[in-house]
C-alpha positions, 0 to 999 in steps of 0.5 A: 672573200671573207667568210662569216661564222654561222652563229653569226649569220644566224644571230643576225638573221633572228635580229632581222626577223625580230625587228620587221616581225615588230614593225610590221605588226605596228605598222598594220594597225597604225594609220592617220586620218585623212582630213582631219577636220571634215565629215567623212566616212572610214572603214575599219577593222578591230584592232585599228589605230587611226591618229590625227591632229586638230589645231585648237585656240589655246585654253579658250576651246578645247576639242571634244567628242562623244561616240556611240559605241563602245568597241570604239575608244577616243581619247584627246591629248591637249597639248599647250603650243605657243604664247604671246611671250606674256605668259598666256598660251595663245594656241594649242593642239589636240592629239586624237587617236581613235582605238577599234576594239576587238569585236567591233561590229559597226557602224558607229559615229564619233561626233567632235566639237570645239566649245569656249571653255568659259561657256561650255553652255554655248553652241559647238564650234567647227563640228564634224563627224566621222562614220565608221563602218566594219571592213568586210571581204578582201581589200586591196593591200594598199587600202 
């Protein structure tokens, strides 16, 4: 049987603890909205990262949102996807991700709507909301 040098082992062992020390403190606070594009209710906790991704109709609607609360920041990627091959982008994508900042309280409301860029006077389209609430008392590790 080979034997490994105890400098080894140990150097191994602080790389392994380092690499899930690292994981696991992303992997907390980094999660993905459920229906994404439906009204729906969250519960959180400072610190939270949620992710999702709404489909727009390329440079004619763009996706927006508006939150009543400050502990909570939104910010939207808009991301060109495809064209008609005549130069013009046919589609698009909106990256979301929603940041719980330390100290949040709750609840709050983050309204989303998807306007006509060329009439920004217009009604929203596709509206949904999503509540947030402050996760209180224990909770099951899995939620």
């Amino acid at each position: 049987m080979e034997s490994f040098s105890p400098r080894l082992v140990a150097s191994a062992a602080a790389s392994l603890a380092l690499a899930a020390a690292l994981a696991g403190c992303q992997g907390l606070d980094r999660r993905f909205v459920p229906q994404p594009g439906e009204n729906q209710v969250m519960r959180v906790q400072s610190g939270d990262r949620w992710y999702f991704t709404l489909d727009e109709g390329g440079p004619n609607c763009r996706w927006d949102c508006v939150c009543d609360d400050p502990d909570v920041e939104v910010t939207i990627d808009h991301e060109e996807c495809g064209g008609d091959g005549s130069g013009r982008v046919s589609y698009g994508r909106a990256k979301v991700r929603v940041r719980i900042h330390r100290g949040y309280d709750g609840p709050s409301t983050i309204r989303f709507f998807c306007r006509k860029c060329r009439d920004r006077k217009g009604a929203p389209d596709k509206p949904f909301t999503i509540c947030l609430y402050r996760r209180t008392g224990d909770a099951a590790f899995w939620e």
